[in-house]
Backbone as CSV, one residue per row, in Angstrom:
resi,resn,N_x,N_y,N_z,CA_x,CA_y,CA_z,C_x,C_y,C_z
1,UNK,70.888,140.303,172.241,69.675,140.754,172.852,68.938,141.644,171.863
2,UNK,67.882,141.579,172.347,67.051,141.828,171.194,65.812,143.000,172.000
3,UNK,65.853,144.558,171.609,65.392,145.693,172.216,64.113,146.005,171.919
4,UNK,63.018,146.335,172.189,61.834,146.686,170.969,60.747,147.372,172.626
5,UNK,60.091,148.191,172.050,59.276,149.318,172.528,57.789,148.308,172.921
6,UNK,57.596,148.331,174.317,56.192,147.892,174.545,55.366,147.824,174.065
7,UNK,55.336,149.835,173.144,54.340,150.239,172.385,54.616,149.290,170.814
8,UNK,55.727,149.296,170.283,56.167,148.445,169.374,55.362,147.456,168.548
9,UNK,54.595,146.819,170.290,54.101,145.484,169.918,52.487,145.257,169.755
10,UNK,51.874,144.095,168.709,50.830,144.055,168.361,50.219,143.751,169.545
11,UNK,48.494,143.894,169.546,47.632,143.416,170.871,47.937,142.209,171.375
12,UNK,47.636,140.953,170.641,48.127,140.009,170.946,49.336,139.660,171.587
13,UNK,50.607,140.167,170.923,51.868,139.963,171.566,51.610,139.935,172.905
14,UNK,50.971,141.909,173.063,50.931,142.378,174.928,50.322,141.655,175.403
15,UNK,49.287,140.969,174.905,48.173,140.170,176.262,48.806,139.145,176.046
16,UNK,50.129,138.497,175.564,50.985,136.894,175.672,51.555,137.199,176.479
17,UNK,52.610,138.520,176.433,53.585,139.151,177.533,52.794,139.606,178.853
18,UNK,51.564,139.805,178.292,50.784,140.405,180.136,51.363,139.906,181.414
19,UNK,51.284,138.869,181.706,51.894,137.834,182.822,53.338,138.049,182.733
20,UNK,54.168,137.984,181.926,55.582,138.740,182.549,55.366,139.765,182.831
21,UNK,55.071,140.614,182.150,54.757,142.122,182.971,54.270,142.414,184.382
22,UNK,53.409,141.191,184.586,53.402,141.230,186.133,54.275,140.676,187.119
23,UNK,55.640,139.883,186.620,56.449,139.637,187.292,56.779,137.988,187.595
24,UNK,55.580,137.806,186.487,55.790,136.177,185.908,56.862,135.541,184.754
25,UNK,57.453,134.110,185.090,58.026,134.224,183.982,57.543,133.043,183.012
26,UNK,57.999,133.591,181.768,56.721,132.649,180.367,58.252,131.910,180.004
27,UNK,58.001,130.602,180.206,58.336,129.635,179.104,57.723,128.756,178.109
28,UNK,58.437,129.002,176.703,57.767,128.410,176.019,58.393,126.780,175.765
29,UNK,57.463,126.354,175.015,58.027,124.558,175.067,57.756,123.912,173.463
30,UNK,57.842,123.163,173.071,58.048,122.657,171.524,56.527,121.721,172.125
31,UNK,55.819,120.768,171.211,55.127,120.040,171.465,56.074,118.600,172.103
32,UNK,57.223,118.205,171.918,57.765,118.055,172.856,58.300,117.769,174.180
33,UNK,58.062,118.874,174.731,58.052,119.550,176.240,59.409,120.062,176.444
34,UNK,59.948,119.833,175.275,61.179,120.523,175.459,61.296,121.952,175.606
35,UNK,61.991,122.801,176.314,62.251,124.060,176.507,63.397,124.767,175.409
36,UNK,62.064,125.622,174.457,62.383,126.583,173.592,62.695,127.695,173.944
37,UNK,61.989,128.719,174.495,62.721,130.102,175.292,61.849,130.776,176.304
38,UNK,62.338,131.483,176.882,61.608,132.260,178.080,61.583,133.765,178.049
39,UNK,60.686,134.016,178.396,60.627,135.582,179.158,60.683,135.725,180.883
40,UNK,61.253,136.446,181.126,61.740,136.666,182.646,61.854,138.037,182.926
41,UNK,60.802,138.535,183.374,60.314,139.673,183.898,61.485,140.723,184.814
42,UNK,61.761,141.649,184.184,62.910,142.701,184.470,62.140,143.164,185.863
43,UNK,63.071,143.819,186.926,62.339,144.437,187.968,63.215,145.398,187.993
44,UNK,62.811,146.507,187.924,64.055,147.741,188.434,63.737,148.108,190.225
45,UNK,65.031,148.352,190.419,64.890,148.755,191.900,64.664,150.050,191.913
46,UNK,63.934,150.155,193.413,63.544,151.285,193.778,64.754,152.658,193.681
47,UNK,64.776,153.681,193.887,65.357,154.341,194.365,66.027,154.231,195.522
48,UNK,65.005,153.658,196.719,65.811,153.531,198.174,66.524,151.911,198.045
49,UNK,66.126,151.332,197.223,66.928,150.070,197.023,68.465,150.082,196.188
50,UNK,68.420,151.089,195.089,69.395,151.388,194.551,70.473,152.237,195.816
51,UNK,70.216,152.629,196.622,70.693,153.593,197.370,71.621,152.697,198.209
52,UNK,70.246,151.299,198.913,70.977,150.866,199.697,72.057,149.456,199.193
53,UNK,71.876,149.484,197.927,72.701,148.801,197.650,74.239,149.233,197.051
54,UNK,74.015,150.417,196.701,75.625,151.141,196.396,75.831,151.399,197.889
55,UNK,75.428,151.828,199.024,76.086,151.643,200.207,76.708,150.484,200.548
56,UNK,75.815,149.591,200.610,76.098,148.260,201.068,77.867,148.007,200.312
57,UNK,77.967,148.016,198.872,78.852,147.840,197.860,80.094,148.701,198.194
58,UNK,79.685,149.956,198.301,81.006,151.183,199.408,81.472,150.446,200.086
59,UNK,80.101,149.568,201.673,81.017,148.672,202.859,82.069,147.727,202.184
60,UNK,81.289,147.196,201.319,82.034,145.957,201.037,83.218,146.024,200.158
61,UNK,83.843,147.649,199.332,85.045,147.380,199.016,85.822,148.175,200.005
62,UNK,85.391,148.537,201.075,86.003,149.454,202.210,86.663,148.419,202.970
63,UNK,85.728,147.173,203.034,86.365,145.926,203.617,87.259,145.410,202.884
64,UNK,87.292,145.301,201.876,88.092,144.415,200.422,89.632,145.118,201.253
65,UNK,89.377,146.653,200.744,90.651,147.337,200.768,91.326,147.078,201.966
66,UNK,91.103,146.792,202.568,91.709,146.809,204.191,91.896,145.483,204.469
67,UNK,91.247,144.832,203.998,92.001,143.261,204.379,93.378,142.992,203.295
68,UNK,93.074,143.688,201.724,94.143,143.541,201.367,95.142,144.228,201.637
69,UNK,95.163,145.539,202.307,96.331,146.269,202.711,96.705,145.358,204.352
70,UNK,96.249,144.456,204.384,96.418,144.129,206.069,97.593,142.529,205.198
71,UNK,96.841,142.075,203.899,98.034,140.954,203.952,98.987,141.662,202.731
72,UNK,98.990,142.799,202.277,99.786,143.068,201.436,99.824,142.639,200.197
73,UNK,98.576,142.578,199.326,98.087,142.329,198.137,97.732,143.622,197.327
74,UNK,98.062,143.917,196.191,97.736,145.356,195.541,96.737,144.698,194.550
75,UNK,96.043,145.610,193.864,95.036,145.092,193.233,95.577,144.270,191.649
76,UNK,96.872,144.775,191.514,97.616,144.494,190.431,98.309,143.132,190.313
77,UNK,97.914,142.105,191.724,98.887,140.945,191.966,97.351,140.124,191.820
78,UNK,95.727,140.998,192.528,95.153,140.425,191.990,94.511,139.987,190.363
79,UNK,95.053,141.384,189.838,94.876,140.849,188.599,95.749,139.930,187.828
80,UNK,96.591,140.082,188.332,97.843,138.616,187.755,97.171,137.312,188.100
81,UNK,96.712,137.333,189.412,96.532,135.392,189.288,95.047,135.387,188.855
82,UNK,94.282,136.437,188.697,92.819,136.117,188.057,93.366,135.900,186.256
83,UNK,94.434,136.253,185.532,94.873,136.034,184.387,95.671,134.789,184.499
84,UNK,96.536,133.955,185.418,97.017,132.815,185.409,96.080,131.434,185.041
């Protein structure tokens, strides 16, 4: 992956990237029509989205844990057959 500063970039670049920036995504194509590469527009979550998704993630290993203590699986037998 490849990192570089918004500001970084020449005018042109930004007004190619404009449309991902709005949440579009740019593929480019060879004359062709073959598919050379894409841009795909990052979205960060909100604050209340980040929130409700580490909750959500709490429920869901609160559940994990308890179904495996209910058939008697430690997390260490799951890591054995995810390595088999």
């Amino acid at each position: 992956m490849v990192r570089i500063r918004l500001s970084e970039l020449d005018d042109a670049v930004k007004a190619f990237l404009a449309s991902a920036c709005q949440g579009e995504t740019i593929v480019v194509e060879d004359d062709d029509g073959r598919l050379q590469c894409g841009v795909t527009p990052y979205a960060q979550a909100s604050p209340a989205e980040r929130q409700a998704a580490l909750a959500a993630l709490g429920r869901l290993q609160q559940k994990t844990a308890k179904a495996m203590m209910e058939c008697g699986v430690t997390e260490a037998d799951v890591d054995r057959e995810l390595q088999d």
